[in-house]
VEXLO-391757 format. One record per residue: residue number from 1; residue in one letter; x, y, z of N, C-alpha, C in turn. Coordinates in Angstrom, 1 decimal. Layout:
residues N
n  res  n.X  n.Y  n.Z  ca.X  ca.Y  ca.Z  c.X  c.Y  c.Z
NUM  a  X  Y  Z  X  Y  Z  X  Y  Z
...
END
This chain:
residues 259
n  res  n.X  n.Y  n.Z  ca.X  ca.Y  ca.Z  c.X  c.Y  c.Z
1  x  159.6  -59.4  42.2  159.8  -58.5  43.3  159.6  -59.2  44.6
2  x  160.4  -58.7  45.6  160.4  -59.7  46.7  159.2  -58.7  48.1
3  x  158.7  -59.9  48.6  157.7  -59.2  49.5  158.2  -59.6  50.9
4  x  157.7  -59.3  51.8  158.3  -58.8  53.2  156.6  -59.2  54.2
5  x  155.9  -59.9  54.1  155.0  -60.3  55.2  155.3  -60.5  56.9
6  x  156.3  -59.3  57.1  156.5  -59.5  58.5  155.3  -58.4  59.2
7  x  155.3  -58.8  60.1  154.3  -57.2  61.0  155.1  -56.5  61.4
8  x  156.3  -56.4  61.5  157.4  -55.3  61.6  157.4  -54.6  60.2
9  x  157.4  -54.8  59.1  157.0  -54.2  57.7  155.8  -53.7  57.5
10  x  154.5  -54.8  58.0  153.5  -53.9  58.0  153.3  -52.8  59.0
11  x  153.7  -52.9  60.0  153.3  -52.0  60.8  154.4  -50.6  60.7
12  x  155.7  -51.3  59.6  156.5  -49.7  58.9  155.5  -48.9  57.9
13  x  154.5  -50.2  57.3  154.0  -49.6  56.0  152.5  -48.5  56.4
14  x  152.1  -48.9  58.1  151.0  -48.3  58.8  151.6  -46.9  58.7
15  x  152.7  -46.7  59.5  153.6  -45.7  59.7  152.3  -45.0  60.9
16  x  152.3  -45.9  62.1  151.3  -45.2  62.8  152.2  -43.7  63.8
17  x  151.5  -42.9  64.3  152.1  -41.8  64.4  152.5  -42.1  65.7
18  x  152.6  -42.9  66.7  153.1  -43.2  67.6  154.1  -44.3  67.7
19  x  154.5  -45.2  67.2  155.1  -45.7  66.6  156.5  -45.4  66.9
20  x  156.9  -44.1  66.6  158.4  -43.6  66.4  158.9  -43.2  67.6
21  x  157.8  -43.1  69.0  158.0  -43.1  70.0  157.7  -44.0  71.3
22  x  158.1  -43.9  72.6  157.5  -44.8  73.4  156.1  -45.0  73.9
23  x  155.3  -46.0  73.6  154.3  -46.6  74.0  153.6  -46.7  75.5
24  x  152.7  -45.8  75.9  152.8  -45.7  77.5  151.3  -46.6  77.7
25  x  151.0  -47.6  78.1  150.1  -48.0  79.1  149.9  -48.1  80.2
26  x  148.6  -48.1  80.7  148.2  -47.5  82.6  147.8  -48.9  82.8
27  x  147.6  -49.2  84.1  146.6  -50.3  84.6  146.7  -49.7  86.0
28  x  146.2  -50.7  87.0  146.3  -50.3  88.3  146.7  -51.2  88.9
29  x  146.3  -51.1  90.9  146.8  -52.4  91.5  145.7  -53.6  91.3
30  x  146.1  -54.6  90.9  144.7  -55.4  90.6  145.3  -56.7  90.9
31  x  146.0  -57.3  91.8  146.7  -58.4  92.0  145.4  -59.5  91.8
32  x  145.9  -60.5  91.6  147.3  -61.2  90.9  147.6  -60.7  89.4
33  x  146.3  -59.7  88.8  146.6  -59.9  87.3  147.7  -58.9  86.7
34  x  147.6  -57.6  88.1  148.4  -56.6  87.7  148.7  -55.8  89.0
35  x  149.8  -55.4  89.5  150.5  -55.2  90.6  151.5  -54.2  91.1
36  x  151.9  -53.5  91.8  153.1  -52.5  91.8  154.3  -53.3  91.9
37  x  155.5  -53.1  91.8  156.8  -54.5  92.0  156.9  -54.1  93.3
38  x  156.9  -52.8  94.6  157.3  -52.8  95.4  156.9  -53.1  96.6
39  x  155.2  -53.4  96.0  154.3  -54.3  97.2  154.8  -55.7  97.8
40  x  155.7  -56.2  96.7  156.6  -57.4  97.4  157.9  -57.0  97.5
41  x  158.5  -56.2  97.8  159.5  -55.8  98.4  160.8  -54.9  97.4
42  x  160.4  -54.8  96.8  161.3  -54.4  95.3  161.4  -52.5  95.9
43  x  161.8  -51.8  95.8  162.7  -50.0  95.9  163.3  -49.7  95.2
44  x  163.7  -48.0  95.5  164.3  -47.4  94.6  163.8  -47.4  93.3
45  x  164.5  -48.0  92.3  164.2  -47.1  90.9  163.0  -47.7  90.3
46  x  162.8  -49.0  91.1  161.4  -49.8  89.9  160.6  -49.6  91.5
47  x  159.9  -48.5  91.9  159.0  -48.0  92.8  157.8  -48.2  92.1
48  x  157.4  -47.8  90.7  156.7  -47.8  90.4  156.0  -48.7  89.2
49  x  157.0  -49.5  88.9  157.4  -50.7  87.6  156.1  -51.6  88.0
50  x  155.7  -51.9  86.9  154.2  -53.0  86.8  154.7  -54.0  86.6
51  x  154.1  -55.0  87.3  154.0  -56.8  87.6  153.0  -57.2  87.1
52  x  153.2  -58.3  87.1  151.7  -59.6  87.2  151.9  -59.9  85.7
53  x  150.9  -61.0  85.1  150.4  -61.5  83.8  150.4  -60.7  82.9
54  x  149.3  -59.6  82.8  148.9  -59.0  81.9  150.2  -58.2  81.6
55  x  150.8  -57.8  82.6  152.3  -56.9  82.3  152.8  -57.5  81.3
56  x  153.1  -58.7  81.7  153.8  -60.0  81.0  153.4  -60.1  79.0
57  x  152.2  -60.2  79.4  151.6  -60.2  77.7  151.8  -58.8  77.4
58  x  152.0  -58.1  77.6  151.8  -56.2  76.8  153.4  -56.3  76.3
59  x  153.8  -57.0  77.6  155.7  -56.5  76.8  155.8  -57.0  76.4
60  x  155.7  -58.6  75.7  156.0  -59.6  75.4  155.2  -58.8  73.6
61  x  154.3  -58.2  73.3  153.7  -58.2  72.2  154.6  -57.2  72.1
62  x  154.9  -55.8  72.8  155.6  -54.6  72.5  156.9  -55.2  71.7
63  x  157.3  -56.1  72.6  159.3  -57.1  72.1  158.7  -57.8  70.8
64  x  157.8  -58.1  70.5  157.2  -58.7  69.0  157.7  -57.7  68.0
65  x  156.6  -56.2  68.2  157.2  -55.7  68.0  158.3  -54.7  67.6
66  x  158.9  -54.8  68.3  160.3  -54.2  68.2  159.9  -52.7  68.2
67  x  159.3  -52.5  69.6  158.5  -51.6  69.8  158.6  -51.2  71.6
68  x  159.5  -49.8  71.9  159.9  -49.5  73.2  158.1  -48.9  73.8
69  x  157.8  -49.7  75.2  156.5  -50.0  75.7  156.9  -49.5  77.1
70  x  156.5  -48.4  78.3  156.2  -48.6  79.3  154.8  -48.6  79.8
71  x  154.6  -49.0  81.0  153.6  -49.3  81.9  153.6  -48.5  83.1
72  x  152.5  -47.6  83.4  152.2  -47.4  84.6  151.1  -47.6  85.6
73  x  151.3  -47.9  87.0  151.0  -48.0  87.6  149.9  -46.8  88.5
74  x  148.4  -47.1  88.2  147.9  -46.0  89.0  146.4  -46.2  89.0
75  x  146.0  -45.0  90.3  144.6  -45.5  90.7  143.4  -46.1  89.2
76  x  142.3  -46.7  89.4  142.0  -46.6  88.5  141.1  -46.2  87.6
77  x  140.6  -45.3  88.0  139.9  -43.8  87.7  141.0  -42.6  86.9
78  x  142.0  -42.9  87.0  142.9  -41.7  86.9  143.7  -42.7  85.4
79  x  144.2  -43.7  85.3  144.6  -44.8  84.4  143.4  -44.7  83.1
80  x  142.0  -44.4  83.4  141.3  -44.9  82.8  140.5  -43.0  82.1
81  x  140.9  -42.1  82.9  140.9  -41.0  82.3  141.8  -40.7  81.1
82  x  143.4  -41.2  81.7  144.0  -40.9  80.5  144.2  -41.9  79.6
83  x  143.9  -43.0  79.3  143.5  -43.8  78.1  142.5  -43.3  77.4
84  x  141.2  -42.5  78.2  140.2  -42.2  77.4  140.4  -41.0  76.6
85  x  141.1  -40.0  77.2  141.5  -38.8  76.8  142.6  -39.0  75.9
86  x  143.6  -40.1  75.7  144.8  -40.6  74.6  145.9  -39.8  75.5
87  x  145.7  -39.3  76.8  146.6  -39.7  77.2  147.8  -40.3  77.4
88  x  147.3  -41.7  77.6  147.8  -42.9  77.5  147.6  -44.0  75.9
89  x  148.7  -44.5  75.6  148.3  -45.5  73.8  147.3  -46.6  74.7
90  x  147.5  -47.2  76.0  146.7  -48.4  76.3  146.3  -48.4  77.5
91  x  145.3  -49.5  77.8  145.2  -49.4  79.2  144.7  -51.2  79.5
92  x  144.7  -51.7  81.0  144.2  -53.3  80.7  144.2  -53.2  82.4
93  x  143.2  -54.1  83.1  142.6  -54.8  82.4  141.6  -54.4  81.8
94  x  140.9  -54.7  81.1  139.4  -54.6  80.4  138.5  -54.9  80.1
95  x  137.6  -54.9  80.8  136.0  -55.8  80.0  135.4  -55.0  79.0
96  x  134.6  -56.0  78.5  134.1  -55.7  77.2  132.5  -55.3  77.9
97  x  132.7  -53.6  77.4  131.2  -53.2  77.4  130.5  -52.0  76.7
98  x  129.9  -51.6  76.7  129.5  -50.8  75.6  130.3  -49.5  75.8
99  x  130.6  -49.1  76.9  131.3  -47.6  77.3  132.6  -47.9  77.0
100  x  133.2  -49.1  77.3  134.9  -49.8  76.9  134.8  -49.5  75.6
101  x  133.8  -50.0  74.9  134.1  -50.2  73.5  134.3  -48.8  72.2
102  x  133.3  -48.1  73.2  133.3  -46.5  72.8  134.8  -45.6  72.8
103  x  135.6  -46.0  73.8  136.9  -45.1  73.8  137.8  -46.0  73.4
104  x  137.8  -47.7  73.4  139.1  -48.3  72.9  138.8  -49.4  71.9
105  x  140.0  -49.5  70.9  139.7  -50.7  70.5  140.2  -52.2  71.5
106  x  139.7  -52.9  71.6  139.6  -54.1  73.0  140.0  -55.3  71.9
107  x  141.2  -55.8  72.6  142.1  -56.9  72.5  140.6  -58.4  72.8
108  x  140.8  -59.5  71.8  140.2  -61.1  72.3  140.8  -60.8  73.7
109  x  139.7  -61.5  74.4  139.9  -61.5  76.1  141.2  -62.5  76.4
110  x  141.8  -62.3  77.0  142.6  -63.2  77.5  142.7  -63.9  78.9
111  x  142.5  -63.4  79.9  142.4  -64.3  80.8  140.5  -63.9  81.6
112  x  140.4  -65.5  82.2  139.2  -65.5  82.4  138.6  -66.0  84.5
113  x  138.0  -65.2  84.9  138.2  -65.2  86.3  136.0  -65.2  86.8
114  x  136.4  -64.8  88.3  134.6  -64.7  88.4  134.5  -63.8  89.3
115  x  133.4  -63.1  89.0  132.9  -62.5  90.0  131.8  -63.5  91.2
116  x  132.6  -63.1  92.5  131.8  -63.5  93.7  131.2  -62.9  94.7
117  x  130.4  -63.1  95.4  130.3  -62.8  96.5  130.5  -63.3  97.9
118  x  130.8  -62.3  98.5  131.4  -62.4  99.8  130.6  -62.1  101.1
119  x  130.8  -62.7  102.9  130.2  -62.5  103.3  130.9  -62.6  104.8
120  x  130.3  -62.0  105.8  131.4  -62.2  106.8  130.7  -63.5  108.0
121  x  132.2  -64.3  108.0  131.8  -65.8  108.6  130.8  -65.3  109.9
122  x  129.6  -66.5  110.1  128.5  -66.4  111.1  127.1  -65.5  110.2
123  x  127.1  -65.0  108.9  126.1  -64.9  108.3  125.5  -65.8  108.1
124  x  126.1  -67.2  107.6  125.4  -67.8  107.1  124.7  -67.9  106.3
125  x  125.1  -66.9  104.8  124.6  -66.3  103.9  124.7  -67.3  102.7
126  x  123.7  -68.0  101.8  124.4  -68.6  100.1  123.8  -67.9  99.4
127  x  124.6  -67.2  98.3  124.2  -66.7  97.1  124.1  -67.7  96.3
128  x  122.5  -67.5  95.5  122.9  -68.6  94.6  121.9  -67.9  93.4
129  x  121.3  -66.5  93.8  120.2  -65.9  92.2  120.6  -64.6  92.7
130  x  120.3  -63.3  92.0  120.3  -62.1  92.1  119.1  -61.4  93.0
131  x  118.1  -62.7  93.2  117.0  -62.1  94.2  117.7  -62.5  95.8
132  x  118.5  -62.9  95.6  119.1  -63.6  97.5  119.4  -62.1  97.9
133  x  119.8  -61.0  96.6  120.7  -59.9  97.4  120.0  -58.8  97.8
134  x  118.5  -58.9  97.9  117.6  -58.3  98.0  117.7  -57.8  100.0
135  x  117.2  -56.4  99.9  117.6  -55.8  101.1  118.8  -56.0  101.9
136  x  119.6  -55.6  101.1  121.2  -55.9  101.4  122.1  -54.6  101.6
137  x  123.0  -54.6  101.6  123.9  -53.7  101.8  125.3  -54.4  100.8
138  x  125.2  -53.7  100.1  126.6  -54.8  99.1  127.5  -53.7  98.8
139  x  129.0  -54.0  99.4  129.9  -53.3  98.9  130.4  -53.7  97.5
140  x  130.9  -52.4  96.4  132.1  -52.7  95.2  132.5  -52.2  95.0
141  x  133.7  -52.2  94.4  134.8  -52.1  94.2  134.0  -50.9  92.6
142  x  133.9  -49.2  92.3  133.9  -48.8  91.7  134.0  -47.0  91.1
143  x  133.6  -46.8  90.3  132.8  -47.1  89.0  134.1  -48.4  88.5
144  x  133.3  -49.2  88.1  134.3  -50.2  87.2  133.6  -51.3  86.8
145  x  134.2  -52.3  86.3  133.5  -52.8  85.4  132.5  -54.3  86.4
146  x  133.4  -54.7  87.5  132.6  -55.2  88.5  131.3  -54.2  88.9
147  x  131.2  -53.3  89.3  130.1  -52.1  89.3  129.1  -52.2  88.3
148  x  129.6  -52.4  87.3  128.9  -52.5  86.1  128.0  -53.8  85.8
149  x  128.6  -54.8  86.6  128.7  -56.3  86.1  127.0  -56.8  87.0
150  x  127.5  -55.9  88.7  126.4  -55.9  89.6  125.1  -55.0  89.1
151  x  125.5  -53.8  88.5  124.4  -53.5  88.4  123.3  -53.7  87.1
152  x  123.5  -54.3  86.3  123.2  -55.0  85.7  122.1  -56.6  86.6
153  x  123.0  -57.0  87.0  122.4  -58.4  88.0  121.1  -57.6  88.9
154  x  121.4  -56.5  88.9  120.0  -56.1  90.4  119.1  -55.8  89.6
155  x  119.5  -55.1  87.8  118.4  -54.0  88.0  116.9  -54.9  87.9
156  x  116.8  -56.1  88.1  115.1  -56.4  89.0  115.1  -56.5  90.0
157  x  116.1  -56.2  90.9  116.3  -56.3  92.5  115.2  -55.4  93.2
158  x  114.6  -55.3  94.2  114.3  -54.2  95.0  115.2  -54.2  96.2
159  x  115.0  -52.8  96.8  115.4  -52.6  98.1  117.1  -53.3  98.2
160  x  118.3  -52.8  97.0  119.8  -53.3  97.5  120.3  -51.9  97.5
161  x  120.7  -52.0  98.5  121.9  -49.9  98.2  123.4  -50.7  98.2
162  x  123.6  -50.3  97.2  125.0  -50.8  96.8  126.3  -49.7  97.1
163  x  126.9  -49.8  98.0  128.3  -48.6  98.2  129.5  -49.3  97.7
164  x  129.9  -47.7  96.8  131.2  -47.9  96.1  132.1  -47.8  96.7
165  x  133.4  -48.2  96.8  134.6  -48.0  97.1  136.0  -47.6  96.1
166  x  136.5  -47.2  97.3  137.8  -46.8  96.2  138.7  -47.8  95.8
167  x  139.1  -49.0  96.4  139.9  -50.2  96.2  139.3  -51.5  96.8
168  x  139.6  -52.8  96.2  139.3  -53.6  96.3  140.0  -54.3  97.7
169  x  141.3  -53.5  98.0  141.6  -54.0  99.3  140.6  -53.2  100.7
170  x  140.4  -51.7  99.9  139.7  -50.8  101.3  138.3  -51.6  101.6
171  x  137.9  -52.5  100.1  136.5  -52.7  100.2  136.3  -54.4  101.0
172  x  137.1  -55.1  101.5  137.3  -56.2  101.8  137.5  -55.6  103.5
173  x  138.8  -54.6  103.6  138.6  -54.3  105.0  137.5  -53.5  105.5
174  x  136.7  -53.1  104.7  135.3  -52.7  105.0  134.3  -53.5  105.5
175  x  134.1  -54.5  104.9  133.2  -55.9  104.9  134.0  -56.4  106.6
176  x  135.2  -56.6  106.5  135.8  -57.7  107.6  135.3  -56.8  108.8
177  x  135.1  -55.5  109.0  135.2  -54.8  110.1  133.6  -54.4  110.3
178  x  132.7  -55.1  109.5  131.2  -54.7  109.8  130.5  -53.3  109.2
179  x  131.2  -52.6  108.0  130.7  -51.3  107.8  129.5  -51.3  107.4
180  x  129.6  -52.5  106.5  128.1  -52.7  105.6  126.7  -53.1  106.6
181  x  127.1  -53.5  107.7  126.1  -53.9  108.7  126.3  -55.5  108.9
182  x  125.1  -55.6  109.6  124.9  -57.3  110.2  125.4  -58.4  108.6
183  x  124.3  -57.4  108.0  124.2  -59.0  106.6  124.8  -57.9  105.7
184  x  125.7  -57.2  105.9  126.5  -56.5  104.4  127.2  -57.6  103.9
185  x  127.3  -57.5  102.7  127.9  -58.1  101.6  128.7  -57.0  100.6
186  x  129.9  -57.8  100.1  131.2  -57.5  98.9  131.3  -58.1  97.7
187  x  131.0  -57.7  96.7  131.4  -58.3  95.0  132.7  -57.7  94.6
188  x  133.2  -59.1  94.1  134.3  -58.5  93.9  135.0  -59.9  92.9
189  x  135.9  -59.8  92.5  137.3  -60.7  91.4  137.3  -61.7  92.5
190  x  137.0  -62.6  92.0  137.4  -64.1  93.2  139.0  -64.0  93.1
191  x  139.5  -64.1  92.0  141.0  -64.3  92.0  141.7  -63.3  93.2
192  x  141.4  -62.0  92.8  142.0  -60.6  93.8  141.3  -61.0  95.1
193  x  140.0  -61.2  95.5  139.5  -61.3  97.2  140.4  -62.5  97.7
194  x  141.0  -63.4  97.1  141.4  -64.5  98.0  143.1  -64.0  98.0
195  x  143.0  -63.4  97.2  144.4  -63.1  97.1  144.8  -61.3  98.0
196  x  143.5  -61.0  98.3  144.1  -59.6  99.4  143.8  -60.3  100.4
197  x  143.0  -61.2  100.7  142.4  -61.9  101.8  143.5  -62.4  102.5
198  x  144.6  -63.2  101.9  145.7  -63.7  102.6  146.4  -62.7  102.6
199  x  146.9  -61.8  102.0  147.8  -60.9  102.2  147.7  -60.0  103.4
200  x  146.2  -59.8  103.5  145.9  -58.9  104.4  145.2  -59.5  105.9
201  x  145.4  -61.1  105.9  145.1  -61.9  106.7  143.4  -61.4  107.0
202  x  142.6  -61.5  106.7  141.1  -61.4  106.9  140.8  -62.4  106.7
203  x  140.8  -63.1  107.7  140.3  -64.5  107.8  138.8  -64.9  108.6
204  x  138.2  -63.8  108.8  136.7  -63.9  108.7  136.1  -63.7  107.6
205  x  136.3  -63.8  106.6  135.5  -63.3  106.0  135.3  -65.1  104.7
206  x  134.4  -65.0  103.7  133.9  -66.2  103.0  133.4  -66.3  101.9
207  x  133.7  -66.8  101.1  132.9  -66.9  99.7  131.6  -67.4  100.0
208  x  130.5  -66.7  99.2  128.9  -67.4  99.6  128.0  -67.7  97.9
209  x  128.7  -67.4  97.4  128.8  -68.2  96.0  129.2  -67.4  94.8
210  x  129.0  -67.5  93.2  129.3  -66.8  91.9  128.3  -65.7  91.3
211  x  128.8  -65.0  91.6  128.2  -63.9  90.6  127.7  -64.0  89.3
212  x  129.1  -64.0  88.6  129.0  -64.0  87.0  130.2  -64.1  86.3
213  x  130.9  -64.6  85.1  131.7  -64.9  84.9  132.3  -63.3  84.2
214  x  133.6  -63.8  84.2  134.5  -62.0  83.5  135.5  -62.3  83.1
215  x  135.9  -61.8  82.2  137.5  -62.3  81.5  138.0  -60.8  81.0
216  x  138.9  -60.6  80.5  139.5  -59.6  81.1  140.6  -59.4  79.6
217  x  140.9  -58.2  78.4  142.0  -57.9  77.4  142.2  -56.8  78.1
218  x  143.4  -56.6  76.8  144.0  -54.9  76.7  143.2  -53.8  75.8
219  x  143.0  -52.6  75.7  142.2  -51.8  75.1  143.5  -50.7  74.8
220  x  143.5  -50.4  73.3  143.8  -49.3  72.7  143.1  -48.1  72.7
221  x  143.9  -47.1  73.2  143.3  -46.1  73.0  142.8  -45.2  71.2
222  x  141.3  -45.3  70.7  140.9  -45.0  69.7  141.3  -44.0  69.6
223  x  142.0  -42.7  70.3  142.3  -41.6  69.7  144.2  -42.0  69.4
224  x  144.5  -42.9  70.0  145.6  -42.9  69.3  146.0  -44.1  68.1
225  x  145.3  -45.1  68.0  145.2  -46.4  67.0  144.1  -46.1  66.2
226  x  144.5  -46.5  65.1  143.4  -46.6  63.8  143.0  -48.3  64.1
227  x  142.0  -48.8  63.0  141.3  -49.7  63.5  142.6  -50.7  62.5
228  x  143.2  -50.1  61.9  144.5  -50.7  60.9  145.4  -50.9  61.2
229  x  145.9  -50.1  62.6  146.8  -50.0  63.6  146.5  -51.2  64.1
230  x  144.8  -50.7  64.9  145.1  -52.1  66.1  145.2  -53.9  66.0
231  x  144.7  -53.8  64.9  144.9  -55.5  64.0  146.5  -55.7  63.7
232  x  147.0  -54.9  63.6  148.6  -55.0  63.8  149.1  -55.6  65.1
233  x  148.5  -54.8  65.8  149.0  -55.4  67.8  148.1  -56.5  67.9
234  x  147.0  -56.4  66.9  146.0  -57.8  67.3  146.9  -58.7  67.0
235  x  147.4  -59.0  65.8  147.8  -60.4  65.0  149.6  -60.4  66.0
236  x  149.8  -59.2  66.1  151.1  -59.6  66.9  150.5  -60.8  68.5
237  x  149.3  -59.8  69.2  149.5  -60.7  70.3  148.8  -62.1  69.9
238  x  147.9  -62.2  68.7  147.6  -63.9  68.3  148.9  -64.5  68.0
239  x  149.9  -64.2  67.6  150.9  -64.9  67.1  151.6  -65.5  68.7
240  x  151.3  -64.9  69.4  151.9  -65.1  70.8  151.1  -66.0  71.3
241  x  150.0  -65.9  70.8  149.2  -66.8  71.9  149.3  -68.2  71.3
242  x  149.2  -68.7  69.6  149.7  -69.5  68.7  150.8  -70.4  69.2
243  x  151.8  -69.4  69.7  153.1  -70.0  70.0  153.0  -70.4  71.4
244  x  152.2  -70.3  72.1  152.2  -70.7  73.2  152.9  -69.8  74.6
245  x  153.5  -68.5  74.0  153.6  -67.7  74.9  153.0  -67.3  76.0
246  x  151.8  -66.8  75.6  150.9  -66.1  76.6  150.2  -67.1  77.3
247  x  150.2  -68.5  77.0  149.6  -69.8  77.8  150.6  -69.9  79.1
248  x  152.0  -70.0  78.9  153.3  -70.4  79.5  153.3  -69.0  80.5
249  x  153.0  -67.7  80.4  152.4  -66.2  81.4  151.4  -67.0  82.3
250  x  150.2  -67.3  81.5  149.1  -67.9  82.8  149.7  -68.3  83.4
251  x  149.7  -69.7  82.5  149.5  -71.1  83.4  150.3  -71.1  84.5
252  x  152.0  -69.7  84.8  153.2  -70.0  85.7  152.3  -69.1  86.7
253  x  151.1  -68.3  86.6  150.6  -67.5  87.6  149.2  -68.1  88.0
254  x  149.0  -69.1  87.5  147.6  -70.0  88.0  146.3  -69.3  87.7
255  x  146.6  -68.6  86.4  145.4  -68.2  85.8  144.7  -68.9  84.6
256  x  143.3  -68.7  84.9  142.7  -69.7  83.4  142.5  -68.8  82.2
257  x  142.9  -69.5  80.8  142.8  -68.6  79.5  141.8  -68.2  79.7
258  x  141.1  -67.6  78.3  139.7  -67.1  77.8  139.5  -67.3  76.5
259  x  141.0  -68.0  76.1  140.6  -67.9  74.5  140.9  -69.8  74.2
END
């Protein structure tokens, strides 16, 4: 009797219940990793169409596959409601944490970045321990997983009030314009700060050293993937990475693996 070891057979033999239809994952604006198409000049019908790497690896596993995939683009509080709720089948980027791990099953990390801090030039600020940030004013970018990442790093801190923001661009022009005070400070994605930083020309502003390292998968929504399901999309996107696919995504956007 002849056998069929494709993951298009297995994943007929899953017969998962979403499957027969289209595949919706959220992310947000998170340049360089994940992007709207019309921020660089793109209209009309792809207004709302998702860019960057990670886009790149989700479709690239969906076309594995043989599996119709869209992506949307949206705040990320609202992206990250409806993945939790199954809403949505996926959502990315993702860190690995105990609350992530609770609502999705989480993809091997794939790409790997830092968290920094930031400072506005004439401070003359170096971060270089979690006690430097002491009686500070530090903006981030949350609830999210940077939010998460800092508060963890303080809790032996005394005296930091840490304010959230709604985006990582609002939180950068916040810092450039003095809101945080004399010595406020910003944590945030080294890759995304240098990369709104030119965009948005804020050219006072400075890296004052590393936070902590972060790397970043995709997350299945657990109300809609079995854990039988997700080893299906698992081994699909290892096969991609095997082949050197998802290296040839980085490496053309100047990002470093994680795996």
């Amino acid at each position: 009797m002849r056998t069929f070891p494709s993951i298009l057979l297995i994943w007929l033999i899953l017969a998962a219940p979403t499957s027969a239809a289209e595949w919706t994952f959220v992310t947000e604006d998170f340049p360089p990793f994940t992007y709207r198409a019309e921020r660089f000049g793109n209209t009309g019908a792809g207004t709302h169409q998702a860019k960057g790497p990670l886009v790149e690896i989700v479709q690239a596993v969906c076309s594995h596959l043989r599996q119709d995939c869209s992506i949307k683009v949206h705040p990320w509080q609202r992206a990250l409601r409806q993945a939790e709720q199954g809403e949505a089948d996926g959502i990315f980027t993702v860190v690995r944490s105990p609350q992530r791990e609770r609502a999705f099953h989480i993809t091997r990390m794939l790409v790997t970045s830092r968290y920094s801090v930031f400072a506005r030039e004439g401070s003359a600020f170096v971060y270089s321990q979690p006690g430097d940030l002491a009686g500070r004013v530090i903006g981030v970018y949350g609830p999210s997983g940077t939010s998460y990442v800092l508060s963890q790093r303080l809790e032996p801190v005394a005296d930091v009030q840490i304010h959230l923001t709604a985006s990582n661009r609002r939180l950068l022009q916040m810092l450039s314009s003095g809101r945080f005070g004399e010595h406020g400070l910003a944590v945030l994605n080294q890759d995304v700060a240098w990369h709104l930083i030119k965009e948005e020309q804020l050219d006072g502003l400075y890296e004052t050293g590393e936070l902590a390292m972060v790397s970043y998968g995709i997350g299945l929504s657990r109300k809609r993937f079995s854990e039988a399901q997700f080893k299906v999309f698992e081994q699909a996107l290892d096969t991609l990475i095997a082949d050197g696919t998802v290296s040839v995504i980085l490496r053309r956007h100047q990002l470093q693996a994680a795996y």
